[in-house]
N, C-alpha and C positions, 0 to 999 in steps of 0.2 A: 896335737894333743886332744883333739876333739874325739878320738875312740876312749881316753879315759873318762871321760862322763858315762860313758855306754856302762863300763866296768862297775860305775858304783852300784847297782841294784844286788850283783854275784855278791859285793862282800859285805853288804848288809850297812853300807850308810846312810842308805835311802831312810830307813828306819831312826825314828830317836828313839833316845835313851832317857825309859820311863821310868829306871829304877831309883830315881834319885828319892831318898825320902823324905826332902824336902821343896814340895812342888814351886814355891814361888822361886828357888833358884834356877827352875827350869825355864819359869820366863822372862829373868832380866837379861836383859839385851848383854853384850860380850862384845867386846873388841877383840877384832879377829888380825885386822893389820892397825898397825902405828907409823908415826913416822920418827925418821932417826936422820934428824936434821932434814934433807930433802929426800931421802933415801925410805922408802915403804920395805915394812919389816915386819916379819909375823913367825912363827913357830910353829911345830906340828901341837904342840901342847895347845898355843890357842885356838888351832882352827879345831882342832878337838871340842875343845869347851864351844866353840861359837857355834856349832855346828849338832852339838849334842849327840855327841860317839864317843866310841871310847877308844882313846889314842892309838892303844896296841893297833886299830884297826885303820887308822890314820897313819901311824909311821910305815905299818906293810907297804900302803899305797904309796906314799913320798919313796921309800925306797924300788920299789917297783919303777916306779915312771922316774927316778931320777934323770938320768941321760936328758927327758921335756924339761922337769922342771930346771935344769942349767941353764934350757936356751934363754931361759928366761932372766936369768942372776942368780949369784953365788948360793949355794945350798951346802950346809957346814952341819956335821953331825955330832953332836956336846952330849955330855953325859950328868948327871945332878943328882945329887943325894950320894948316902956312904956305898962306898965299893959294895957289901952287900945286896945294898938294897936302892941300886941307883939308878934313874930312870933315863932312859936313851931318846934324846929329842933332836928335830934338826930346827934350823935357821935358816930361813928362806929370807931372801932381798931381793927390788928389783935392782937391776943394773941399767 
C-alpha cells in the first residue's frame, strides 16, 4: 500500500482546504479513528474532516485502493441523508 501515498500529491490532498469561512474550525484538532469496543473505526467522512479535504476526494481514493484497504479489515459502503440529496460514505475497521 505504500505506492498510495506517492498517489496523494496527483489528487490534490496534499493541499488543505482554506476555504472554510471559519478559520478557527480549521484548527481544532478532529478525531480521525475511535474505538468500538476494541475494534478501531473511522469513516471516509472523518478522515476527510481530520485531514482538511473534501470527502468527494477521499471516497475516490478509499474506492480506488479498496482491494489494500480490505487487507487491512472490513470496508462497508453506507449512504446518509434523503435519497435526493444523500451522501456516499465508507466504514473502515481494523480486523
Amino acid at each position: 500500500m505504500a505506492a498510495s501515498g506517492a498517489n496523494l500529491g496527483r489528487t490534490g490532498l496534499d493541499r488543505p482546504n482554506t476555504r472554510h469561512p471559519d478559520r478557527r474550525l480549521r484548527s481544532a484538532p478532529t478525531t480521525i479513528v475511535s474505538l468500538s469496543g476494541d475494534t478501531a473505526v473511522t469513516t471516509s467522512l472523518a478522515i476527510a474532516d481530520g485531514t482538511r479535504n473534501d470527502h468527494s476526494k477521499v471516497i475516490k481514493l478509499v474506492r480506488a485502493y479498496q482491494a489494500d484497504l480490505e487487507e487491512f479489515g472490513l470496508l462497508d459502503f453506507k449512504s446518509e441523508g434523503r435519497r435526493e440529496r444523500s451522501t456516499e460514505f465508507a466504514t473502515l475497521n481494523e480486523q
